[in-house]
The first five atom37 places (N, CA, C, CB, O) and aatype in JSON, in Angstrom:
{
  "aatype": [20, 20, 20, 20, 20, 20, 20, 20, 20, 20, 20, 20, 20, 20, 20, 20, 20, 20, 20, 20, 20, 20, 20, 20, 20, 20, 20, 20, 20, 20, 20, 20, 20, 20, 20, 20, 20, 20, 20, 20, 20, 20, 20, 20, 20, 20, 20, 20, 20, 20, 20, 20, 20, 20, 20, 20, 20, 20, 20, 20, 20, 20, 20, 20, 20, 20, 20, 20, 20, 20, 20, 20, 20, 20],
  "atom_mask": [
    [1, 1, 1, 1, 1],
    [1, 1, 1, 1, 1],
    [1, 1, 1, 1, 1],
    [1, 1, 1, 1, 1],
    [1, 1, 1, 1, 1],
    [1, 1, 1, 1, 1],
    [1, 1, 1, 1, 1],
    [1, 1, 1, 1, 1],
    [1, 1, 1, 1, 1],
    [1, 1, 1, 1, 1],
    [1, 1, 1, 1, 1],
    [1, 1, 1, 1, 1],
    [1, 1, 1, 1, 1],
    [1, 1, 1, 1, 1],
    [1, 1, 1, 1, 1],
    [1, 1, 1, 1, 1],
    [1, 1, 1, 1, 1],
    [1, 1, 1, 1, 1],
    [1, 1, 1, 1, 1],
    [1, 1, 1, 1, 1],
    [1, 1, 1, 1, 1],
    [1, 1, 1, 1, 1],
    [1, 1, 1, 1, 1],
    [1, 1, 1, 1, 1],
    [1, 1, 1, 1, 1],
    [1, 1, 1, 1, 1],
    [1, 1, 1, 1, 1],
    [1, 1, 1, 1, 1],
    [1, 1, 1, 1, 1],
    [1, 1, 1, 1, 1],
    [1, 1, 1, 1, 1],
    [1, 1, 1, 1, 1],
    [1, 1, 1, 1, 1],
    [1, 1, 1, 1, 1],
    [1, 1, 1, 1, 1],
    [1, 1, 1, 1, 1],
    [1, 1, 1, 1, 1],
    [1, 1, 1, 1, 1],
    [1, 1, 1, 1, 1],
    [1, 1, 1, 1, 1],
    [1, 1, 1, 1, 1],
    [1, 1, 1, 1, 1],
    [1, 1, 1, 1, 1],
    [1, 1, 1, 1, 1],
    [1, 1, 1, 1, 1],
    [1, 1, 1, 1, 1],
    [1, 1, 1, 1, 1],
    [1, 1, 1, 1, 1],
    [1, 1, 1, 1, 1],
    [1, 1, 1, 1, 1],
    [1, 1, 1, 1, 1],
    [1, 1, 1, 1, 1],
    [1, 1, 1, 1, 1],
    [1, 1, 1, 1, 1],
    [1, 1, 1, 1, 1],
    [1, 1, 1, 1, 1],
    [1, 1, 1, 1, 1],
    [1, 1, 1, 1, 1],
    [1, 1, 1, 1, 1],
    [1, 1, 1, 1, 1],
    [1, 1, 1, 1, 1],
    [1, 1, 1, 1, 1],
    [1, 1, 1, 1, 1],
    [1, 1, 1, 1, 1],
    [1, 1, 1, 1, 1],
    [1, 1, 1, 1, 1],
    [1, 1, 1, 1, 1],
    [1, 1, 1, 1, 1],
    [1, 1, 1, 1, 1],
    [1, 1, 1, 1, 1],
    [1, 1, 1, 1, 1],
    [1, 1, 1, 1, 1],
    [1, 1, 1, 1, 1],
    [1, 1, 1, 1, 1]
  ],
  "atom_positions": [
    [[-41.67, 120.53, 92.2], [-42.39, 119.34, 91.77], [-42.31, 118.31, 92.9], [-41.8, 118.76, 90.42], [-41.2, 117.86, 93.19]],
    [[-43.51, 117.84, 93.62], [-43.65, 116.71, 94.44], [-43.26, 115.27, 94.09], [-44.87, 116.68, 94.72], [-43.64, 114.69, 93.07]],
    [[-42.66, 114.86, 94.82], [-42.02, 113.14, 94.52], [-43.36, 112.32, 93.76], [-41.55, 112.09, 96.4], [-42.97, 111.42, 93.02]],
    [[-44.39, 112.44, 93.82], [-45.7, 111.42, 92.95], [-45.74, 112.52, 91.44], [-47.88, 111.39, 94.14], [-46.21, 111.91, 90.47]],
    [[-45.41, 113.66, 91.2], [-45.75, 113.83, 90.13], [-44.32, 114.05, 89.52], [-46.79, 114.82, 90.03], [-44.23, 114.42, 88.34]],
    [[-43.43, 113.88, 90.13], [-41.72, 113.13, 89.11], [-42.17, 112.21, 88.79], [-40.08, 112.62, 89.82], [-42.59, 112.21, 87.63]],
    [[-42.35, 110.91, 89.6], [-42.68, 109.97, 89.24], [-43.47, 109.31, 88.04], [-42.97, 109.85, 90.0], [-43.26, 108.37, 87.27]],
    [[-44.24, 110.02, 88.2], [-45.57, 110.22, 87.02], [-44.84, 110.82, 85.59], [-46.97, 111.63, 87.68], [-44.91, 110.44, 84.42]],
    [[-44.2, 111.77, 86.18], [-43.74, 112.02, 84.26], [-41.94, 111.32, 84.23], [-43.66, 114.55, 83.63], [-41.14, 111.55, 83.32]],
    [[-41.66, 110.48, 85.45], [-41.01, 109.58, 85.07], [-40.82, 108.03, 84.03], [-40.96, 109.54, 85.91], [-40.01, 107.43, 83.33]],
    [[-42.69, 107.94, 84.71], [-42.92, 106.63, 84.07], [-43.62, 107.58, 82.55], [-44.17, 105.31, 85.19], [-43.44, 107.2, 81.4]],
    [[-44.0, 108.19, 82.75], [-44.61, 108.69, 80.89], [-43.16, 108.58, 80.38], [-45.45, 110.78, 80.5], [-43.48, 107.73, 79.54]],
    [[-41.69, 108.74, 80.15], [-40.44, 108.93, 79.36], [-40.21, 107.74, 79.02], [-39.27, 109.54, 79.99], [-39.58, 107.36, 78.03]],
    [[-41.04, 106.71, 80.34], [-40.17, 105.1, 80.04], [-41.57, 105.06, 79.07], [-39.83, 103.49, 81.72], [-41.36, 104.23, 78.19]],
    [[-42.63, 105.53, 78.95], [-44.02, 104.9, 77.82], [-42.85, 105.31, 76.42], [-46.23, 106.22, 77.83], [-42.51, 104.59, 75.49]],
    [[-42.5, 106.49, 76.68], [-42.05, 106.84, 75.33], [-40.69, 106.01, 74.6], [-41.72, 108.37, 75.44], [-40.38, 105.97, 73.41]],
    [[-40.15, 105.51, 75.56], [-39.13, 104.52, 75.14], [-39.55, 103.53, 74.83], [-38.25, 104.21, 75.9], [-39.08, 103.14, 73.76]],
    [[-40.64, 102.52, 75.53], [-41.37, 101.97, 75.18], [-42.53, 102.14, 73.9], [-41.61, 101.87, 76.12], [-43.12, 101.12, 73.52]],
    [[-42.66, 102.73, 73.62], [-43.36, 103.07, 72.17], [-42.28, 103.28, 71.31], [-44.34, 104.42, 72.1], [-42.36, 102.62, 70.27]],
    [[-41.6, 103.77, 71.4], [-40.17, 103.96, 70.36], [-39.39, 102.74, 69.79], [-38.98, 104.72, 71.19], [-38.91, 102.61, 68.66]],
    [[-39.37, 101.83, 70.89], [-39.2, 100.44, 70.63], [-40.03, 99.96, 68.95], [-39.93, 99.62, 72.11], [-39.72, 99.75, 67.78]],
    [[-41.46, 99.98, 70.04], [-42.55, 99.56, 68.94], [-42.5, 100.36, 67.73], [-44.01, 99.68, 69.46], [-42.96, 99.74, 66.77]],
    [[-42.16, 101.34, 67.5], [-41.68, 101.67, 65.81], [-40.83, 101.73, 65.64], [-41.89, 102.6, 65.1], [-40.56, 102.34, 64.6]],
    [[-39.92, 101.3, 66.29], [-38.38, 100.38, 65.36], [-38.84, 99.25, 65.18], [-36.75, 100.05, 66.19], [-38.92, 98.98, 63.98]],
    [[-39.37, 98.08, 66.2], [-40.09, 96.94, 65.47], [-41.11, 97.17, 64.2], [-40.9, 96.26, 66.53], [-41.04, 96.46, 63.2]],
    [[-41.74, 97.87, 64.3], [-42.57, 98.05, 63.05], [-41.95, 98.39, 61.98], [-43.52, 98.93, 63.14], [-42.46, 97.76, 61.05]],
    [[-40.83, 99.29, 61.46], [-39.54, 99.55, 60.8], [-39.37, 98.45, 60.41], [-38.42, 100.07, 61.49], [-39.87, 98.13, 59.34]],
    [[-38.63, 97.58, 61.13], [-38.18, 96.4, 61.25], [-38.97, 95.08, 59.9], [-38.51, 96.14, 62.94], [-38.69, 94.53, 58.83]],
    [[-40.11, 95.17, 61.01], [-41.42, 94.25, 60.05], [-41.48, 95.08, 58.3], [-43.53, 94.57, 61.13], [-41.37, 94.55, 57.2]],
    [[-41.69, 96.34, 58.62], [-41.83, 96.8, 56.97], [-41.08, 96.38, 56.02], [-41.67, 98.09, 56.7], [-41.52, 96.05, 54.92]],
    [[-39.69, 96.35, 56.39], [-38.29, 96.17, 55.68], [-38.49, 94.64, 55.47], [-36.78, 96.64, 56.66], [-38.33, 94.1, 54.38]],
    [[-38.81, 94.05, 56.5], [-38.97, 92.47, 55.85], [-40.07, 92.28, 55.55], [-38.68, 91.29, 56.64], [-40.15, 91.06, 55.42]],
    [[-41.08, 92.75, 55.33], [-41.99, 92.28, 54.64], [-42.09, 92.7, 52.67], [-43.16, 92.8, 55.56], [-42.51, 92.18, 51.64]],
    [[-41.5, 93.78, 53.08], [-40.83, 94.46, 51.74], [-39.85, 93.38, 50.82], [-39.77, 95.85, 52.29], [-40.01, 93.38, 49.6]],
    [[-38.76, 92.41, 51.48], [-38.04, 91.82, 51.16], [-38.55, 90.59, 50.65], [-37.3, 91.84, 51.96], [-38.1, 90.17, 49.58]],
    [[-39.5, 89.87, 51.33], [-39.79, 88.89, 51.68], [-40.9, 88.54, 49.84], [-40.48, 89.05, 53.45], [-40.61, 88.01, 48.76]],
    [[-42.27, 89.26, 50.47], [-43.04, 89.46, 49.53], [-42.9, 90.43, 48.51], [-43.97, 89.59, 50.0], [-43.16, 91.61, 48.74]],
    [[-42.29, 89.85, 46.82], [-41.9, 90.56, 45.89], [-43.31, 90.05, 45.1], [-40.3, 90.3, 45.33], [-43.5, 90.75, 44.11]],
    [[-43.92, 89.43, 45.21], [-44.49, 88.87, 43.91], [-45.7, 89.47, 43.85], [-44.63, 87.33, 43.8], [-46.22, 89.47, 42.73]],
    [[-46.36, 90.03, 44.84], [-47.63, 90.84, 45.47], [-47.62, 92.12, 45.65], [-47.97, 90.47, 46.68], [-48.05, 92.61, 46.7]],
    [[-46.97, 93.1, 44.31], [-46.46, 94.01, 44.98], [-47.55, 95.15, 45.57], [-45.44, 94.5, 44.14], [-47.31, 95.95, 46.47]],
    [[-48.89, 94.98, 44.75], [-49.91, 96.02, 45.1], [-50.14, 95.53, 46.27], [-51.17, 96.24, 44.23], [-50.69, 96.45, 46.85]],
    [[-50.06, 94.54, 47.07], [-50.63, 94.16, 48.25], [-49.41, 94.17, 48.93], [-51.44, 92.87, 48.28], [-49.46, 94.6, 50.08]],
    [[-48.39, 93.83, 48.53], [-47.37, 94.81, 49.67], [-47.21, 96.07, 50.14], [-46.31, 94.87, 49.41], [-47.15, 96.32, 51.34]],
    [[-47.09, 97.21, 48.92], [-47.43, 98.1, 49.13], [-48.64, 98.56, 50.19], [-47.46, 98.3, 48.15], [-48.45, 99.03, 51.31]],
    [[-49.6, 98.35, 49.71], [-50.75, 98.65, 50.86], [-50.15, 98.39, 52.27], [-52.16, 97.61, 50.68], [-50.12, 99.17, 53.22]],
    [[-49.76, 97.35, 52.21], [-49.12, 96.12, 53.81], [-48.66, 97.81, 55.02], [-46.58, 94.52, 53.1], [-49.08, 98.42, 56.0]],
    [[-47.52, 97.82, 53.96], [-46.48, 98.77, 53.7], [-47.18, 100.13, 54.07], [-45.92, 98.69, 52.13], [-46.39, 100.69, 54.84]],
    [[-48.17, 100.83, 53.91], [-48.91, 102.08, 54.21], [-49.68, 102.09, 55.49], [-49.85, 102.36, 53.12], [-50.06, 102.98, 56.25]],
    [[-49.79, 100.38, 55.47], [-50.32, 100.45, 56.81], [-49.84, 100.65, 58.15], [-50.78, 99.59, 56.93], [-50.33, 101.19, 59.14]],
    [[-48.46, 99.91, 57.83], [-47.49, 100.14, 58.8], [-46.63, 101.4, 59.13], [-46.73, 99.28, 58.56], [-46.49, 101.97, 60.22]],
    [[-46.15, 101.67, 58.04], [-45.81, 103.04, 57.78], [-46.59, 104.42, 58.95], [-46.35, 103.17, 56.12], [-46.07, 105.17, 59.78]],
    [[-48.35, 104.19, 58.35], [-48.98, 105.15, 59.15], [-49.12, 104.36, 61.08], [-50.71, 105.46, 58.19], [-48.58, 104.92, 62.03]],
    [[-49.57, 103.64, 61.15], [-49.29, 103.39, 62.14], [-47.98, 103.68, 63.08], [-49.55, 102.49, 61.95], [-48.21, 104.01, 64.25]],
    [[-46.34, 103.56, 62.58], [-45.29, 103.88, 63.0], [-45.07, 105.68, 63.25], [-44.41, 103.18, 62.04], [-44.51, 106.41, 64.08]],
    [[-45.88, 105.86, 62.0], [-46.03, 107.77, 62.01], [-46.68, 107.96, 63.86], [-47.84, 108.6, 60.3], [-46.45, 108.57, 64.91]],
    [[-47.47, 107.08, 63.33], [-48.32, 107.89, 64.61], [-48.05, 107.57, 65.87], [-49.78, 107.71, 64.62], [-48.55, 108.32, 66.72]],
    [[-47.04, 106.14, 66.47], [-46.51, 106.25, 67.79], [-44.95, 107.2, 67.69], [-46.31, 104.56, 68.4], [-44.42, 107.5, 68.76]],
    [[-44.39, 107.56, 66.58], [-43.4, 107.95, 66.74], [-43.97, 109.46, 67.26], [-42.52, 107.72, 65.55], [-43.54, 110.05, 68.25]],
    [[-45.3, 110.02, 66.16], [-45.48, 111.54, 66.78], [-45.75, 111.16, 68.21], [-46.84, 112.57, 66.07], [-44.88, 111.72, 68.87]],
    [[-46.6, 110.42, 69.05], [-47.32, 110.4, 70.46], [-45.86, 110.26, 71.03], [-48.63, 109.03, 70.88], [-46.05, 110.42, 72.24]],
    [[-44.64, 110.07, 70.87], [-43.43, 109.65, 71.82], [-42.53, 110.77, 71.77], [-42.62, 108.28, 71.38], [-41.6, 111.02, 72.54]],
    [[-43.01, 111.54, 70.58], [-42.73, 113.23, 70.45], [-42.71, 113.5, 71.49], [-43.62, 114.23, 69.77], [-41.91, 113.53, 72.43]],
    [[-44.21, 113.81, 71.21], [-45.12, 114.57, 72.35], [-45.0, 114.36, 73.87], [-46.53, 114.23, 72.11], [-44.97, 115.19, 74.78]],
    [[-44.92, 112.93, 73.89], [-44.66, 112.37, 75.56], [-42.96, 113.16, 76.06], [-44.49, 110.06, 75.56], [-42.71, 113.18, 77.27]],
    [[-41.95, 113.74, 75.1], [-40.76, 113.96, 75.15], [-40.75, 115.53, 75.63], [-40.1, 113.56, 73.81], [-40.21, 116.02, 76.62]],
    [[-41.42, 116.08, 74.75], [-41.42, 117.1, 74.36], [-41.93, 117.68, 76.02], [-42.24, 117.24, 72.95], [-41.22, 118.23, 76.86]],
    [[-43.19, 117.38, 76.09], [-43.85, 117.24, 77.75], [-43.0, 117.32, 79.0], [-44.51, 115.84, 77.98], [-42.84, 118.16, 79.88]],
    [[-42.43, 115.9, 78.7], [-41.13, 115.84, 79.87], [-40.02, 116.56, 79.74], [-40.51, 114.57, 80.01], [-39.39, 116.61, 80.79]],
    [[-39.6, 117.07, 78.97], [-38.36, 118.5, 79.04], [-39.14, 119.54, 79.31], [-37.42, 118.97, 77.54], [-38.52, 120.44, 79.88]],
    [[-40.59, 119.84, 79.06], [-40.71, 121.21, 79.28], [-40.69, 121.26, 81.21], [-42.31, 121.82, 78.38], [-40.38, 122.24, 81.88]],
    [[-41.08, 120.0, 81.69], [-41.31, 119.85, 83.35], [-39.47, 119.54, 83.96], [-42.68, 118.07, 83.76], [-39.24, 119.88, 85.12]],
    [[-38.58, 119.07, 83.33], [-37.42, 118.78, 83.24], [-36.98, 120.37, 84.08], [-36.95, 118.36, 81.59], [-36.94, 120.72, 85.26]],
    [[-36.58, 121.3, 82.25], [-36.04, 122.28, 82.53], [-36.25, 123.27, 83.35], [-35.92, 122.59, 81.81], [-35.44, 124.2, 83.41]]
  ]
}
């Protein structure tokens, strides 16, 4: 592997840490928004699905970005 394409799936591991972040913050937001707003619960809920799927889906893409970089790793 040439020094520009380490590099390259160097900086893709830091995207994935960086996205990983962003769905622990989103985690984060669910749990307090969950706490926060009791009185709304059908509209929390929803809140709540939205975030939920959204967190699904950078956690799978940070999979994938992982998964990528071990297979070039090993």
């Amino acid at each position: 592997m040439d020094k520009d394409t380490f590099l390259n799936e160097i900086n893709k591991v830091r995207e994935v840490v960086n996205w990983t972040q962003v769905a622990k913050d989103l985690d984060l937001n669910v749990r307090t928004i969950n706490w926060y707003i009791d009185g709304h619960r059908q509209d929390t809920n929803r809140m709540l699905e939205i975030l939920q799927c959204a967190k699904d889906q950078l956690l799978s893409r940070g999979t994938q970005c992982l998964k990528r970089a071990n297979s070039l790793i090993i």
